[in-house]
SEDO-431089 format. One record per residue (C-alpha): residue number from 1; x, y, z. Coordinates in nm, 4 decimals, always signed. Example, Ala and Ser with C-alpha at 12.3 -4.5 7.8 and 13.67 -1.06 7.14 Angstrom:
R; num; X; Y; Z
R; 1; +1.2300; -0.4500; +0.7800
R; 2; +1.3670; -0.1060; +0.7140
This chain:
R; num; X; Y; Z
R; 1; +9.1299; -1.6797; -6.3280
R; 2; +9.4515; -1.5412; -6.3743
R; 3; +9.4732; -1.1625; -6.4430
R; 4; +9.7825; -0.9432; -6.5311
R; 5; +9.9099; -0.6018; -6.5042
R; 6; +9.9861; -0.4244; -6.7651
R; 7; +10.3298; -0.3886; -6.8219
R; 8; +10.3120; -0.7921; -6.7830
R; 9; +10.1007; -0.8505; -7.0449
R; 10; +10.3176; -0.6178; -7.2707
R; 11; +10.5877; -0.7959; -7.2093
R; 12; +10.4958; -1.1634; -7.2455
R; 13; +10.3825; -0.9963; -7.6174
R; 14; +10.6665; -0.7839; -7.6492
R; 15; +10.4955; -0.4748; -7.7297
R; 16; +10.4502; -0.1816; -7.4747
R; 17; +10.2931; -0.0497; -7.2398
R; 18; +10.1212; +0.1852; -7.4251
R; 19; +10.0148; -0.1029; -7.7087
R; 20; +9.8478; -0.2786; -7.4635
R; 21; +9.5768; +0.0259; -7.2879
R; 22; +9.5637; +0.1131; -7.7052
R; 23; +9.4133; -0.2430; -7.7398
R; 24; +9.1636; -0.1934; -7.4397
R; 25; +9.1039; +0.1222; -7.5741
R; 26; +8.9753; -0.0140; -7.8860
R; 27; +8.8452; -0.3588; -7.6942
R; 28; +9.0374; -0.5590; -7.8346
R; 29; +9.1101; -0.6111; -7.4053
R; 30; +8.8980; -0.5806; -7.1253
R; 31; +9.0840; -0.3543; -6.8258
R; 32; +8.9708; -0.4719; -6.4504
R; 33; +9.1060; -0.3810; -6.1386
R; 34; +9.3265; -0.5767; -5.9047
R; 35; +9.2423; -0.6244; -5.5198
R; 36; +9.5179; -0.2850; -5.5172
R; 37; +9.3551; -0.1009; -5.7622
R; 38; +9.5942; -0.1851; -6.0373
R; 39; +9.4680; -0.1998; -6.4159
R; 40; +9.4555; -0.5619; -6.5263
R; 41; +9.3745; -0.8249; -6.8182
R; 42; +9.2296; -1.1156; -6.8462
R; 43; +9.5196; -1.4188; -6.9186
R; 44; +9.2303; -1.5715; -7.1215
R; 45; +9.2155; -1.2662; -7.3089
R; 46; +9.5397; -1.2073; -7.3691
R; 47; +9.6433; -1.5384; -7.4407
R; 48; +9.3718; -1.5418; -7.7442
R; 49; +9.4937; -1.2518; -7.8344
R; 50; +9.8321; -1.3132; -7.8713
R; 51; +9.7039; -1.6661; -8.0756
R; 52; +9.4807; -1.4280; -8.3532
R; 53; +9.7707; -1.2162; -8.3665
R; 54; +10.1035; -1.4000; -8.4363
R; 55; +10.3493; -1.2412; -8.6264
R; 56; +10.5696; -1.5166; -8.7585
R; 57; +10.7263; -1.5364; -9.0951
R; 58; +10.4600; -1.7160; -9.2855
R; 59; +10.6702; -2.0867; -9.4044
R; 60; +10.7596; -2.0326; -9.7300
R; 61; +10.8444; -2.4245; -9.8178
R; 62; +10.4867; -2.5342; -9.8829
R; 63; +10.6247; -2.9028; -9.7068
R; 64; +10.3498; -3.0558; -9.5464
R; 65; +10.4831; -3.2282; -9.2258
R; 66; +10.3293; -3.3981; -8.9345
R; 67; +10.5738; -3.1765; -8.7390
R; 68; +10.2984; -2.8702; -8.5696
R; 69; +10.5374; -2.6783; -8.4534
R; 70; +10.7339; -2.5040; -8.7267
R; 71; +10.9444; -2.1949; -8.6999
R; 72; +10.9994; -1.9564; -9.0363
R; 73; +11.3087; -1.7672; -8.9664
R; 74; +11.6502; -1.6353; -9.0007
R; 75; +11.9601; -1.8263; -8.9693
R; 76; +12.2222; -1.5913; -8.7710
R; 77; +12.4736; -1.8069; -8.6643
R; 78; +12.6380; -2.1209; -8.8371
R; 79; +12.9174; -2.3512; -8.5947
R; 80; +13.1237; -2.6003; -8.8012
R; 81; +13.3129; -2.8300; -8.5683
R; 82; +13.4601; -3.1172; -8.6841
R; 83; +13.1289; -3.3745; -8.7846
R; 84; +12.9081; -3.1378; -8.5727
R; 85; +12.7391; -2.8267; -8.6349
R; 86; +12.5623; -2.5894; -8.4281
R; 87; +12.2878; -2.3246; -8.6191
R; 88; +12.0968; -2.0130; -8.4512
R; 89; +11.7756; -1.8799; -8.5890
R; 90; +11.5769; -1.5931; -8.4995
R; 91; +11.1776; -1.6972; -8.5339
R; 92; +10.9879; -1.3718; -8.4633
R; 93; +11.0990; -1.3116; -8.0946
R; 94; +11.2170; -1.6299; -8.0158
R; 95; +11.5513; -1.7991; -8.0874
R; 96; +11.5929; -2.1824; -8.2025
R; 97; +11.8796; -2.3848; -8.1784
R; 98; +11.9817; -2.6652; -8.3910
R; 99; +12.2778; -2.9454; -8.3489
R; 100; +12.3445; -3.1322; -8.6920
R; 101; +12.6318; -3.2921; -8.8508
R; 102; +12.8070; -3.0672; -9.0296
R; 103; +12.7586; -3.2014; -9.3556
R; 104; +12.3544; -3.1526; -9.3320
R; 105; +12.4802; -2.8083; -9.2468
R; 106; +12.6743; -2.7961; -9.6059
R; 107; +12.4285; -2.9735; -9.8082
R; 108; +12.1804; -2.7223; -9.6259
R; 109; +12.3738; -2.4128; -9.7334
R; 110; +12.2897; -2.2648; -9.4155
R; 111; +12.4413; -1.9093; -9.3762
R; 112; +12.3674; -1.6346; -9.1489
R; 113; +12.0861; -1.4118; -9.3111
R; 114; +11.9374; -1.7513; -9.4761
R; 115; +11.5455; -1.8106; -9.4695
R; 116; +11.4969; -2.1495; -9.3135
R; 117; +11.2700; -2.3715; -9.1185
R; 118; +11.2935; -2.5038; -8.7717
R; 119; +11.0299; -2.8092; -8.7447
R; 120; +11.0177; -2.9396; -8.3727
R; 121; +10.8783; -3.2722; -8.3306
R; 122; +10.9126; -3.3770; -7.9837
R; 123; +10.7526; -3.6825; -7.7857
R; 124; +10.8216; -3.4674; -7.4371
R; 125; +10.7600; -3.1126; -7.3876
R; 126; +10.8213; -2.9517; -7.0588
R; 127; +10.5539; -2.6871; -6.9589
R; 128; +10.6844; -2.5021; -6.5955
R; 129; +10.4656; -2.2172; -6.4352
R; 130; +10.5083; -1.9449; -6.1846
R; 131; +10.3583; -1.9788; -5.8343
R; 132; +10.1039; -1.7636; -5.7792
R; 133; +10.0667; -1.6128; -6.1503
């Protein structure tokens, strides 16, 4: 079973430290010891945690898509080059880029500081791990 310290766990969530003994405080996390005497949680823990807990813009569209992975967020960069287009978007903590044609991009209105959605529909997703984790 794979365990982390804390300042891991804070960081995969991107809270601190101090979030995460406040959460096994109020046992929301269970705190173990490592074979060094370090504090510890669960990855089973944390990782449901982090599922009953995301803190996503909710997607305003109301589209229903077969796409599962859909990204409310912030456009804050817009690219025109020629037929192409490249657009940034911030999605809670994690950043999405999109290549278009630039005319999507125009019929779009995409701007920085627009609300959009990134839908990601993809028939091969890479997964990697650390050794040893």
């Amino acid at each position: 079973m794979t365990r982390l310290r804390i300042s891991d766990a804070a960081r995969f969530l991107g809270v601190s430290d101090d979030t995460v003994r406040r959460w096994i405080a109020d046992g929301r996390l269970s705190q173990h010891k490592d074979a060094s005497n370090r504090a510890v949680v669960e990855g089973s823990e944390l990782a449901a945690l982090a599922q009953s807990s995301t803190g996503g813009l909710p997607d305003p569209s109301g589209v229903v898509s077969s796409s599962r992975n859909r990204f409310a967020g912030l456009v804050t960069d817009v690219s025109i080059d020629g037929v192409m287009a490249q657009v940034s978007m911030q999605c809670g903590p994690f950043r999405v880029v999109s290549l278009m044609s630039a005319e999507a991009c125009l019929e779009l209105d995409l701007e920085p500081g627009s609300l959009a959605i990134a839908s990601v529909k993809a028939t091969m997703v890479s997964i990697d791990t650390v050794p040893g984790a």
